[in-house]
C-alpha positions in Angstrom: -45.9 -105.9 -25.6 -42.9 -106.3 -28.1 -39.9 -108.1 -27.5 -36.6 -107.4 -29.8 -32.9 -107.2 -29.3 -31.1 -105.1 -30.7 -27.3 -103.7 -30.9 -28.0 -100.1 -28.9 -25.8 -97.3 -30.2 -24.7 -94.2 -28.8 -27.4 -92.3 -31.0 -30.0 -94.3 -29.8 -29.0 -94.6 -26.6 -29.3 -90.8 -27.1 -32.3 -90.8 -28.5 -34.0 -93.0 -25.8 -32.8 -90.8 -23.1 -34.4 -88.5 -24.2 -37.9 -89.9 -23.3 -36.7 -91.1 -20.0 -39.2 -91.1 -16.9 -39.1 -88.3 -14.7 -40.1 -90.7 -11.9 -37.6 -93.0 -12.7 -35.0 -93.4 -10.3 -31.4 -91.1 -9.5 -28.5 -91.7 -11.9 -25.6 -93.2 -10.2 -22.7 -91.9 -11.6 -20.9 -94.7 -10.3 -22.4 -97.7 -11.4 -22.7 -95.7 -15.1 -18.8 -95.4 -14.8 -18.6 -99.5 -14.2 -21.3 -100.1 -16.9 -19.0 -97.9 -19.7 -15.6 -99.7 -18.4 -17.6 -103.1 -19.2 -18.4 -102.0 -22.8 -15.1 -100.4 -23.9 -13.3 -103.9 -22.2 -15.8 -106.1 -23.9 -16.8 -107.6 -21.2 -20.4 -106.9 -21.7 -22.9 -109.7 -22.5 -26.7 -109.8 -23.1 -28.0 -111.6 -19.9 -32.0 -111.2 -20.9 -32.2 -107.9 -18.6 -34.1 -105.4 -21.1 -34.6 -101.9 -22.1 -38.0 -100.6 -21.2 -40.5 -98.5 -22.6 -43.9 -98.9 -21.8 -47.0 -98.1 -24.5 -46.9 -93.9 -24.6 -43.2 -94.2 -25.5 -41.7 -93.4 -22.2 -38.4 -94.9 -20.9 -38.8 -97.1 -18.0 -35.7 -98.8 -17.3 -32.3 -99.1 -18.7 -30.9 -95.1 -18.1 -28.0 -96.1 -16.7 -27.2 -98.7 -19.2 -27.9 -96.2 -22.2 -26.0 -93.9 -20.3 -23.0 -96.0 -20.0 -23.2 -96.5 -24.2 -23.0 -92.8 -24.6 -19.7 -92.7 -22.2 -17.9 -95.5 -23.9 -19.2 -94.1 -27.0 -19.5 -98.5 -27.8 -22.7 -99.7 -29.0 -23.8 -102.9 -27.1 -26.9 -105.8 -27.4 -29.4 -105.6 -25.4 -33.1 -107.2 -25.2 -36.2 -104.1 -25.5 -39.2 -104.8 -24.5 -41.7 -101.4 -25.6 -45.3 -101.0 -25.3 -45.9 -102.1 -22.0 -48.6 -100.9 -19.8 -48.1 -97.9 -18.0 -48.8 -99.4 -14.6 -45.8 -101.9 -15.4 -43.7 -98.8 -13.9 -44.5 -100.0 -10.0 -43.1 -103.3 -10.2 -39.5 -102.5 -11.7 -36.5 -102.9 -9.2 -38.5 -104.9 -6.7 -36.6 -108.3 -6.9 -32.9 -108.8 -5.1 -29.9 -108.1 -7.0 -27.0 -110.5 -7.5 -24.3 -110.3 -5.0 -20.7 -111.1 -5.6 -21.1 -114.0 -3.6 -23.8 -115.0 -5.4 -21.9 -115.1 -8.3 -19.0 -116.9 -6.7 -21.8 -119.6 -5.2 -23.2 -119.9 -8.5 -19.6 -120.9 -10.0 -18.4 -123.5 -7.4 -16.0 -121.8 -5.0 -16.2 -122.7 -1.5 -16.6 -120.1 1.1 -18.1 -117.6 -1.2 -18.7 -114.3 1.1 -15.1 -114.3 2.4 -13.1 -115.2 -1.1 -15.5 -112.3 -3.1 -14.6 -109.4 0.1 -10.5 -111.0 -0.3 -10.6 -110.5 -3.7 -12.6 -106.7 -3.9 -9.5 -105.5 -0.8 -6.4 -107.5 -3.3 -7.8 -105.9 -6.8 -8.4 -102.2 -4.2 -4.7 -102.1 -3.2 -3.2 -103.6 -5.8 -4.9 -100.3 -7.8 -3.8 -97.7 -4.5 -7.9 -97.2 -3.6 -7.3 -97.7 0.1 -10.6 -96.2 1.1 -12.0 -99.9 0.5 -14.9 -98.5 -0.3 -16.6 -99.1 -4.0 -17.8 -102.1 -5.4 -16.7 -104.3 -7.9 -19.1 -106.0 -11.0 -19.7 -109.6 -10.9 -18.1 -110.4 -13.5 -15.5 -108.4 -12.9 -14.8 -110.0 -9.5 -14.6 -113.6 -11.7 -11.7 -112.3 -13.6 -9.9 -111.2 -10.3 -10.5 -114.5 -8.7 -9.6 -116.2 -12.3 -6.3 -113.5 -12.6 -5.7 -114.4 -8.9 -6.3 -118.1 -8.3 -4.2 -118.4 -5.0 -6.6 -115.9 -3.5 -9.0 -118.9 -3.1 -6.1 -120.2 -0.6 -5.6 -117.3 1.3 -9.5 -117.0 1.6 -9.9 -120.7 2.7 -7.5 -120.2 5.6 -10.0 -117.6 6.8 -13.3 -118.6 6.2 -15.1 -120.2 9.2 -12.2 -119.1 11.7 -13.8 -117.6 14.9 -13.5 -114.1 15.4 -11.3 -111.7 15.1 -9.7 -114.1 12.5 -12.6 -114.5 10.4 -11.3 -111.3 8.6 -10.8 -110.8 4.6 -8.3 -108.0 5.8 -6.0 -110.9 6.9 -7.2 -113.1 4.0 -5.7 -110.0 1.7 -2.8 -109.9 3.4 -2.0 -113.1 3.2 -2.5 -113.5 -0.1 -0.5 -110.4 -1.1 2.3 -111.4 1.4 2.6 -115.1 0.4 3.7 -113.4 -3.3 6.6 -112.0 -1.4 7.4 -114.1 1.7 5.8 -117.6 0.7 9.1 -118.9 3.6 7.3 -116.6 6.6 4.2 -116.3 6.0 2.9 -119.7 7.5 5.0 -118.5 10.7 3.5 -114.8 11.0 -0.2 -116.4 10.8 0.5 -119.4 13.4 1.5 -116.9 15.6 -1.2 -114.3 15.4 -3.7 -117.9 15.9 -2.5 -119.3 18.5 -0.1 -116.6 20.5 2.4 -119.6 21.2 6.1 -118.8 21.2 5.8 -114.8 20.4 7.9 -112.8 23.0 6.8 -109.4 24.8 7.6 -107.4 22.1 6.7 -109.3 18.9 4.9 -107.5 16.0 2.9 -110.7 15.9 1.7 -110.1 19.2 1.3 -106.3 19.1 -1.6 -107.2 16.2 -2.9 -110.2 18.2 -3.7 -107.8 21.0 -5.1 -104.9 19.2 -7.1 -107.6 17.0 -8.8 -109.1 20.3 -9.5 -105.0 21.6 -11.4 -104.5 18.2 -13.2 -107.8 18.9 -14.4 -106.3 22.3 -16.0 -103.0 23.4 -12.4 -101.4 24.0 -11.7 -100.3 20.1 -14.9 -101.1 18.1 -14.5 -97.8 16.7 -11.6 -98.8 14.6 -11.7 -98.0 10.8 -10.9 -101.0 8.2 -8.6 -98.6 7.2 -6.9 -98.1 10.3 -7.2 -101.7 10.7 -5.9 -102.8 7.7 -3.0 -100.8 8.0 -1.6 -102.1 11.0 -2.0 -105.6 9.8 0.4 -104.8 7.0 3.0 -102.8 9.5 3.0 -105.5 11.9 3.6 -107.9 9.3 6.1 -105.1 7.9 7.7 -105.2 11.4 7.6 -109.1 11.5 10.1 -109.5 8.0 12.3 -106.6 9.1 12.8 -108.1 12.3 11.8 -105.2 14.0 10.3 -105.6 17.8 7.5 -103.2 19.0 4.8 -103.1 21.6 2.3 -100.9 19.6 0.9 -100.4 16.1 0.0 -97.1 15.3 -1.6 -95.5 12.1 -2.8 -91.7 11.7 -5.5 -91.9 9.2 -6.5 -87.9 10.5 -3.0 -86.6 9.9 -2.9 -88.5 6.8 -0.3 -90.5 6.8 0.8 -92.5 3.8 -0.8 -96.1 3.2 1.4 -99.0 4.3 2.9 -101.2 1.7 3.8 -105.0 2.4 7.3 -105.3 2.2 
């Protein structure tokens, strides 16, 4: 076995493709998207995770990673290890990748789970991706928490409540509302706790009621799009004193993404 690092450029990333495995496993686009974005931001480090090639010259691990050089067309560092046995194959991609909240553990913050989910649905609709849907790097999640201190605040308020309230879709919201309305924001979330004071036809309570039917086997079925979506028009409502009885949001007709106002 050989152990070097080296700076990887595109030509050799190139050039190591082309003796990749063909039992390696599928290219994810996806992730080779994040991996490029990394490299062309500089945000890329050598971490000891290696480039493969085992003793007959065939690539092993690290397709996506040379994949991502080629589509930032940036060289980056990276440990290779060659002439390992063939057998060596079997036992890549067996251990447990590191989670966001790993990551956030690892540095410090309390209440790791709920502060990485805030941040990933703040850095989603601050972008417009309101599918909520794709994940964000480790590192890149630092520099949203870092770019977004308060959202440690917003996720502390959450973290532990019972449910429905244990919800990083309110964390989010609260966050991204107390950058508009830091005067009403305490009010809107006292009320949606505790249902003290809100009368018939309060926005507050229109979202404290369909929050407790998603809670219960009367509206499981409820997107976190749907769901987030109502959370900002009943906080929409709540500003613009506006009274309602029912939130509503037509994900199927498509209807345009709330803003919080």
């Amino acid at each position: 076995m050989k152990t070097e690092t080296k700076i990887i450029t595109p030509d050799m990333a190139r050039k190591l493709l082309a003796g990749n495995s063909e039992n390696n496993r599928k290219l994810y686009r996806n992730h080779v998207v994040k991996l490029a974005n990394a490299m062309q931001d500089g945000r890329w480090k050598l971490n000891g995770e290696a480039i493969k090639i085992n003793c007959d010259g065939t690539l092993i691990d690290g397709q996506h990673r040379l994949e991502a050089c080629i589509r930032a067309d940036t060289p980056f560092e990276s440990l290779i290890i060659s002439e390992l046995p063939v057998e060596t194959f079997d036992t890549l991609d067996t251990g447990k990748k590191r989670s966001n909240s790993d990551t956030l553990y690892i540095k410090g913050e309390a209440g790791p789970r709920m502060l990485g989910r805030t941040v990933t649905i703040v850095a989603h609709y601050s972008t417009g991706n309101t599918k909520f849907t794709s994940s964000f790097d480790n590192d890149m999640i630092w520099k949203i928490v870092e770019q977004y201190p308060s959202t440690r605040d917003s996720a502390a308020l959450f973290n532990g409540k019972k449910k429905p309230y244990n919800n990083p879709y309110l964390a989010a919201l609260h966050f991204v509302a107390s950058e508009k309305h830091p005067d009403k924001v305490d009010a809107f979330f006292e009320g949606l706790f505790t249902g003290a004071n809100l009368p018939p036809k309060s926005p507050v309570l229109a979202l404290r009621d369909a929050m407790h039917d998603w809670s219960t086997n009367k509206d499981r079925r409820r997107s976190t799009v749907f769901k987030f979506a109502i959370m900002i028009k009943a906080w929409n409502a709540y500003i613009q004193d506006k009274s309602l009885s029912v939130l509503r949001f037509n994900e199927n007709m498509n209807e345009q993404f709330p803003k919080v106002k």
